[in-house]
LUMDODREN-909017 format. One record per atom (N, C-alpha, C): x negated, y, z. Coordinates in steps of 0.02 Angstrom, whole numbers, plus 50000, padded with zeros to 5 digits. Each point is the difference from the previous one (the first is absolute). Layout:
% LUMDODREN-909017
XYZ ...
END
This chain:
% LUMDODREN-909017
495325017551515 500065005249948 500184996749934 500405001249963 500294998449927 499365001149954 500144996049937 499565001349974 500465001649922 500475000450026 500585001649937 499765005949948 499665006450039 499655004649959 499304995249939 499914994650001 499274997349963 500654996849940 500664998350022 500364997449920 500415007549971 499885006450002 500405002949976 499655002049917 500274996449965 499475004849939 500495005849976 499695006149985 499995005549986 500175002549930 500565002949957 500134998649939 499335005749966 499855004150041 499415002349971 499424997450011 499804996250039 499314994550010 500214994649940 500115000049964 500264991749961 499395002549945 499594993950006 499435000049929 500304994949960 500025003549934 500264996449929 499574995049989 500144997049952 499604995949943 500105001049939 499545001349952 500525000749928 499454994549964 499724994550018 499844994449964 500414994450021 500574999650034 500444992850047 500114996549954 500205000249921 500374996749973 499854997849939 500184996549937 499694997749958 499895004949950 500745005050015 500075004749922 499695007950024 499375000450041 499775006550035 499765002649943 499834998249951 499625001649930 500625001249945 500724995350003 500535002349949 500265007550022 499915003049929 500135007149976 500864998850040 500275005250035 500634999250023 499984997050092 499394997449986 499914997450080 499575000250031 499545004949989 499494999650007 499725006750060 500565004050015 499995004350035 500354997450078 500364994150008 500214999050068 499544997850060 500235000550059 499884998150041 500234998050044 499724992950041 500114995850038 499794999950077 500474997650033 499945001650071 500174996250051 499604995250016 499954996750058 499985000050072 500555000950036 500145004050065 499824993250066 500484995649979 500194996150057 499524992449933 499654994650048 499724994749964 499945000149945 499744995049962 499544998949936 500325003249946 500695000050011 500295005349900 499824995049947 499974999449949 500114996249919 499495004549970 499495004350039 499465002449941 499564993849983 499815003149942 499464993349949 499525003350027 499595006850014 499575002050000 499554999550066 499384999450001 499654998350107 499745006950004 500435005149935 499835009050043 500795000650036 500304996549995 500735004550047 499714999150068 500205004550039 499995002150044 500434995950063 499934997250056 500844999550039 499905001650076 500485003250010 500205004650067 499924994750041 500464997749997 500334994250053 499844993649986 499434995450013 500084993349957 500384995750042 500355002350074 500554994850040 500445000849945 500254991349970 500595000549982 500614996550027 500515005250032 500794994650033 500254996949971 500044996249951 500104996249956 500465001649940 499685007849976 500195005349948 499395002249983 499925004949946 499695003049986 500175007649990 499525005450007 500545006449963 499465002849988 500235003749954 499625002849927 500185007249976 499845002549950 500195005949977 499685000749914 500465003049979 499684999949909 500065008349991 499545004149979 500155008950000 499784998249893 500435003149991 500085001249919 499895008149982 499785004049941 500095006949977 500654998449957 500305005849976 500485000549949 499844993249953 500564995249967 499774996049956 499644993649995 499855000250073 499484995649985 500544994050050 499844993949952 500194994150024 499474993350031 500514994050018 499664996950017 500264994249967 499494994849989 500114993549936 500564995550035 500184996149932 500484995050020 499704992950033 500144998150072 499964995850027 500384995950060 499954994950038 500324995150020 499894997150076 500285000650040 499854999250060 500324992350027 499694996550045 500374993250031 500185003950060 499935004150029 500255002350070 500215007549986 500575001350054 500235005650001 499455008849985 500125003449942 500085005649998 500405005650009 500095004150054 500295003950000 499955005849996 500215007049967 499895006350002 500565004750010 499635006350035 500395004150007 499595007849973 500365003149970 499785006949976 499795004750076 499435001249985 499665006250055 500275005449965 499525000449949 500135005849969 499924998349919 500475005749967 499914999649938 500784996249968 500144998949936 500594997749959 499484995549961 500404993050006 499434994649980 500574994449952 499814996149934 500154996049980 499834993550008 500454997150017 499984991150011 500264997049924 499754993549994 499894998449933 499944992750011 500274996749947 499874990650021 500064995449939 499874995450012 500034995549925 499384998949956 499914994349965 499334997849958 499665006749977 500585004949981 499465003349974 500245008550025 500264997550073 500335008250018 500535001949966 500554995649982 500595003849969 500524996250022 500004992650036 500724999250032 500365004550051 499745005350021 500215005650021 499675005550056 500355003250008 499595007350036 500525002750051 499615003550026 500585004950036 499605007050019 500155006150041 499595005950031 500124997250060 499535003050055 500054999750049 499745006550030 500515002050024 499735006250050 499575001050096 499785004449999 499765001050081 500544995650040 499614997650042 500494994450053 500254994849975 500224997749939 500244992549970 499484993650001 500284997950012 499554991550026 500334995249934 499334996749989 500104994149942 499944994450040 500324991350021 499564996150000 500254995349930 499005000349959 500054997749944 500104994650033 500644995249916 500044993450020 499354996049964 499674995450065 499384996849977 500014996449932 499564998249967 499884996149943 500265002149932 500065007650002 500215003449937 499305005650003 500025000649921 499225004949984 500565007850030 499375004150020 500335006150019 499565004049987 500145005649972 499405007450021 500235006849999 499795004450033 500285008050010 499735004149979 500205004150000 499945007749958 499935005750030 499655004050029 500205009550024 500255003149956 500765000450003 500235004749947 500125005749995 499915001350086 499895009250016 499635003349979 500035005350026 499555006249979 499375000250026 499834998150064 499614999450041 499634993150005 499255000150043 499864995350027 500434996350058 500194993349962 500654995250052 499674997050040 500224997350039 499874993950057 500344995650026 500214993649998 500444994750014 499594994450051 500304999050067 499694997550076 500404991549965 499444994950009 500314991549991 499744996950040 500474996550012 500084993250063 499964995149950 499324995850033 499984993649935 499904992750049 500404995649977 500074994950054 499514995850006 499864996750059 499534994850019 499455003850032 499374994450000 499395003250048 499564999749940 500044999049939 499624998449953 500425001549927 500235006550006 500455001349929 499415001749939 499545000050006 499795001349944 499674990049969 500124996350027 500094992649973 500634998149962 500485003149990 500724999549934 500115007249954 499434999949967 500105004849949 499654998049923 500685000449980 499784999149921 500255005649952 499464999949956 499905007849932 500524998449953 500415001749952 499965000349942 499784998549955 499974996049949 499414998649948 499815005449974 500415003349980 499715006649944 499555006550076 500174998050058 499785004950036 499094997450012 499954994250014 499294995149980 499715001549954 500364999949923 499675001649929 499725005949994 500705006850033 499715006050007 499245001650024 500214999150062 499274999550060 499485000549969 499904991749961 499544996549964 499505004549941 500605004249964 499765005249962 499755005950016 500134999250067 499555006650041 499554999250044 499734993150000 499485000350040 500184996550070 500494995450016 500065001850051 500134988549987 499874996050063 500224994349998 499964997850037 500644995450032 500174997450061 499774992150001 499605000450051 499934993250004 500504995350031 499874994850005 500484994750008 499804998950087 499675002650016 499845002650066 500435003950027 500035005049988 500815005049999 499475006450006 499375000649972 499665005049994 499665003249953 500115006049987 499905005749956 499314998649966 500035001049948 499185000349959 499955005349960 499605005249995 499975004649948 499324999949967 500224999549923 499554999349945 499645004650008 500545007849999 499605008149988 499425000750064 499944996150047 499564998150066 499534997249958 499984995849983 499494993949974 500144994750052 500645000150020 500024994050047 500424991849955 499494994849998 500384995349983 500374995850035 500324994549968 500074994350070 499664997350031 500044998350047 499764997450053 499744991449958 499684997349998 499954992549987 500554994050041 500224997049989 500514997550014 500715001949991 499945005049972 500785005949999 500375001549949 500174997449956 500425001149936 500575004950025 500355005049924 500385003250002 500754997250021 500425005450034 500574997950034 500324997249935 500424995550000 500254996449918 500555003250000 500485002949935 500545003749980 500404993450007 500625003250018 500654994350034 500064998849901 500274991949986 500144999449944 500875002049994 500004998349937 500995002049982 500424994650032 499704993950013 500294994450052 500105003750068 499485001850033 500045003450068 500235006150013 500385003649926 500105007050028 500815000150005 500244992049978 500664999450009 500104999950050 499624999050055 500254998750075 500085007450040 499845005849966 500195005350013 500725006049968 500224999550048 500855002849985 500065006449983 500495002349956 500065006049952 500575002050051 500305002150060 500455001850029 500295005649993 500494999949972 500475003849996 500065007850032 499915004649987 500185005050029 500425003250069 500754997649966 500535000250051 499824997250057 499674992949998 499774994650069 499475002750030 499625005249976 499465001950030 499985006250054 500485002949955 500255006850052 500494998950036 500484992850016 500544999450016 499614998250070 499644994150003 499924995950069 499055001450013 499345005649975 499645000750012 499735006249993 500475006850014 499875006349961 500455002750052 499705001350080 500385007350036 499805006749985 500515006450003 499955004250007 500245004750032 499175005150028 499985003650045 500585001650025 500345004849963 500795003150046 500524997650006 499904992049995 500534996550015 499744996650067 499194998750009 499984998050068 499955007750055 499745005249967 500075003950084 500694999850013 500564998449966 500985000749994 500004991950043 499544996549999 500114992150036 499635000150056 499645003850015 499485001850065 500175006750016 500635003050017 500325005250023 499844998150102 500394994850006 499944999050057 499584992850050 499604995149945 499724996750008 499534997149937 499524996650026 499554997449950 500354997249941 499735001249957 500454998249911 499414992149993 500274994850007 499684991749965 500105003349932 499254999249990 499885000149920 499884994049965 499504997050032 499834993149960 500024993750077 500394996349978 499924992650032 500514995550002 500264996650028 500564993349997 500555003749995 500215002850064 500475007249978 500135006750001 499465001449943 499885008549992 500375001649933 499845003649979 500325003449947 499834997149905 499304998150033 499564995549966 499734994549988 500334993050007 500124996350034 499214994249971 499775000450056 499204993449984 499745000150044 499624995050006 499374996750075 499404999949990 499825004949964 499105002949990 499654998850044 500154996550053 499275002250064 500205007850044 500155002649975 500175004550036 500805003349995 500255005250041 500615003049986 499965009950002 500305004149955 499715006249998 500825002850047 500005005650028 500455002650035 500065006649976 500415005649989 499785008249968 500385001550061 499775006250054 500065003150029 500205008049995 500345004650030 500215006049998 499985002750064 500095006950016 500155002350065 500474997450035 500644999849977 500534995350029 499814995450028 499494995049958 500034992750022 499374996450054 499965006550019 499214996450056 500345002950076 499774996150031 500285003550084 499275002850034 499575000249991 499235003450030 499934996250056 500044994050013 499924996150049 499344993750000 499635002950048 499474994150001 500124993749999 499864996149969 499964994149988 499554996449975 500054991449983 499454995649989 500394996549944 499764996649948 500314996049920 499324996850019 500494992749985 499674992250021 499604999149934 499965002849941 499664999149936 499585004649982 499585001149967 499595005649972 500405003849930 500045005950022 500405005349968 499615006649965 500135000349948 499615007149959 500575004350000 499815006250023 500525008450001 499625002649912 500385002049987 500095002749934 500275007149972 500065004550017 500235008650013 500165000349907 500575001649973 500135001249960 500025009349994 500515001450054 499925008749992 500185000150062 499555006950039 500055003050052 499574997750040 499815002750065 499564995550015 500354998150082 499564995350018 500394995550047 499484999850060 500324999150063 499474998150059 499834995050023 499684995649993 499534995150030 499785000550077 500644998650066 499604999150055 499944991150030 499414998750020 499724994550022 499545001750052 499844994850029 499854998850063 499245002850031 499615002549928 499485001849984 500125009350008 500475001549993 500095008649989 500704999449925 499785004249954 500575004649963 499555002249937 500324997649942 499675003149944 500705000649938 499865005149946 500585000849963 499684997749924 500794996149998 499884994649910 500185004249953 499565002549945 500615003149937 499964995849936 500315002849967 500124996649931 499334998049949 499954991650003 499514997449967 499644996850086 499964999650047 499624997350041 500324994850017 499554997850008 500064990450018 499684998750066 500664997150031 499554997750090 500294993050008 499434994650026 500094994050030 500114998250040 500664999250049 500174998350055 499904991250019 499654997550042 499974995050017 500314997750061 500284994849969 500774996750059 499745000750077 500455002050031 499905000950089 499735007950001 500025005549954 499795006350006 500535003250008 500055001850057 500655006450021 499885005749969 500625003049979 499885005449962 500525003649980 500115005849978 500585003449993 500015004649900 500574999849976 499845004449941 500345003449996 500075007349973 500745004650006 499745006049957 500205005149962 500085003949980 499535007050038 499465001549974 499825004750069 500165007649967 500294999849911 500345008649986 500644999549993 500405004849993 500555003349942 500114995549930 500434999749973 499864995949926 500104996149998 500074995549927 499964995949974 499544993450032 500094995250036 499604996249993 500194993650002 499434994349951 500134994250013 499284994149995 500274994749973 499414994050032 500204994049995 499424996249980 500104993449977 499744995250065 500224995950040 499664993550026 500084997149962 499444994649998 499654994049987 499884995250061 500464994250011 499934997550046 499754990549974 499404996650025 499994994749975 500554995250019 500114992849967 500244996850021 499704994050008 500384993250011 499814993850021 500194997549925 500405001849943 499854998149956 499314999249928 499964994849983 499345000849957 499865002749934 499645001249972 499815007149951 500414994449937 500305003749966 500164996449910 500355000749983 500394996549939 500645004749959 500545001650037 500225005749948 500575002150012 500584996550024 500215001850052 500384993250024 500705004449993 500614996449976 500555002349974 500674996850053 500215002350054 500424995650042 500704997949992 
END
C-alpha cells in the first residue's frame, strides 16, 4: 500500500507562522505569514510549524501576505525560487530595494539570482500567496538581513541571535549566555552584494505564466535547469505542465519529485488508489513510485514539477 496519501499537504491544512522572521514586529511586516511545507524552511522562529521534515534535497515553502504588506530585504547562498499562487505581488532588489522591481502575476516564476538582497510586496487587493522552492537540505543556514532590516527589528523588540534564533524583548526573552547579536554586514562586506540590473533580471530569471502554458501546449515546458528556459543547477530542476503535456500514464521518476497544481485540479493515481491535487497542494513523490498525473476537469489547467538533481545546492550558476 502507498503511503503517498501521508506527503500530500493540503493548501487548506497549511499552519502559518507570523513570528518566522526578524521584522514580525516591523510596522509593514508584521502581518505575513510563513509556511513550511516540505523540510526545515529559513524560519528564525522554533513556533513554525513543518509538514514534511523529509527533505529531497530542496526545500518548499510558502509566504501568504494581506494587501501591502511586504517582506524585508534579504540574501540567500542557495537557490530561491517563487511562483505566484495567488494574488499580484512585487519583487524588489538591491542594498536598499531600489536596483529594481518588477509585478508578477498568478503563475509567473522568479528564480532569484542568489547573493543579491531581495524582498516582496502583496500589491493586490486581496490576501496573496506565493509557493518557494529553496535549495539544499539546510536553506535556512545562507541567509543574511539587511542592516537597516536588523536596526529596524531591533527597535521593535525583536533580535537575532548569532545562533540564527529569534529573541523577543516584548517576551522578556533575553540571550541566551554565550549568544551575542547577529553582527550588521559592514560597508566593506556589503560590496560583495550586486545591484543587478533590471533588464538582466527579467531577461534570464523571470518566466511568465502565458508564455509557458504557449511552451507546454504539447509537452512539458523546462523551466529551470542546464537547458530550460531558465538556465541554473540549483539542486533541483522545475518542469510547468498543461493538459496537452501529460500522457496519464503510470510510471516511476528515479528522483524525488514535488507536484505543484497551479490552476485546476489534477489526478493523482498511484499504486496505493487515486486522490485529486488542486491549486496550492503540495505532494512528495519518492523515486521508484509509480504514478500517473492528468487533468481530472474541463478548464484551464496547469503545474509545476520539482524534480531533484545530482547537482549541489549554491549560486546561481550562469552557463
Amino acid at each position: 500500500m502507498s503511503d503517498i496519501a501521508s506527503r500530500i499537504v493540503r493548501y487548506g491544512e497549511l499552519r502559518p507562522c507570523k513570528t518566522a522572521f526578524i521584522d514580525a514586529h516591523t510596522p509593514g511586516s508584521d502581518q505575513k505569514e510563513n509556511f513550511t511545507i516540505i523540510g526545515g524552511g529559513v524560519s528564525e522562529s522554533p513556533d513554525q510549524h513543518v509538514h514534511i521534515r523529509e527533505t529531497p534535497g530542496f526545500n518548499i515553502g510558502a509566504a501568504g501576505q494581506p494587501p501591502n504588506c511586504r517582506n524585508s530585504l534579504h540574501s540567500h547562498t542557495t537557490a530561491e525560487v517563487f511562483f505566484v499562487l495567488k494574488g499580484r505581488w512585487r519583487f524588489f532588489w538591491g542594498r536598499h530595494g531600489t536596483a529594481g522591481e518588477f509585478i508578477a502575476e498568478e503563475g509567473d516564476i522568479f528564480n532569484i539570482p542568489t547573493g543579491i538582497f531581495r524582498g516582496f510586496e502583496n500589491v493586490g487587493t486581496d490576501y496573496g500567496m506565493i509557493m518557494a522552492i529553496l535549495g539544499g537540505d539546510d536553506a535556512g543556514g545562507g541567509v543574511t538581513w539587511a542592516p537597516q532590516v536588523i536596526e529596524e527589528a531591533r527597535a521593535h523588540g525583536l533580535v537575532l541571535g548569532n545562533n540564527g534564533v529569534l529573541y523577543d524583548s516584548k517576551k522578556g526573552e533575553p540571550l541566551p549566555e554565550g549568544v551575542a547579536p547577529m553582527p550588521v554586514l559592514s560597508e566593506e562586506e556589503l560590496k560583495a552584494f550586486p545591484e543587478v540590473p533590471v533588464e538582466s533580471v527579467v531577461r534570464d530569471y523571470v518566466a511568465r505564466y502565458r508564455d509557458l502554458m504557449a511552451l507546454a501546449a504539447d509537452r512539458p515546458a523546462r523551466v529551470i535547469g542546464p537547458d530550460a528556459l531558465l538556465k541554473d543547477r540549483p539542486g533541483f530542476e522545475v518542469e510547468f505542465l498543461t493538459r496537452g503535456s501529460v500522457a496519464d500514464e503510470m510510471a516511476a521518476r528515479d528522483k524525488h519529485t514535488v507536484l505543484m497544481p497551479v490552476r485546476g485540479h489534477w489526478k493523482l493515481r498511484h499504486e496505493g488508489g487515486e486522490t485529486v491535487l488542486n491549486p496550492g497542494d503540495t505532494c512528495l513523490l519518492n523515486p521508484g513510485e509509480v504514478h500517473a498525473i492528468a487533468p481530472s476537469m474541463t478548464g484551464e489547467a496547469s503545474l509545476y514539477r520539482v524534480t531533484a538533481t545530482d547537482d549541489p545546492a549554491g549560486l546561481t550558476w550562469v552557463g
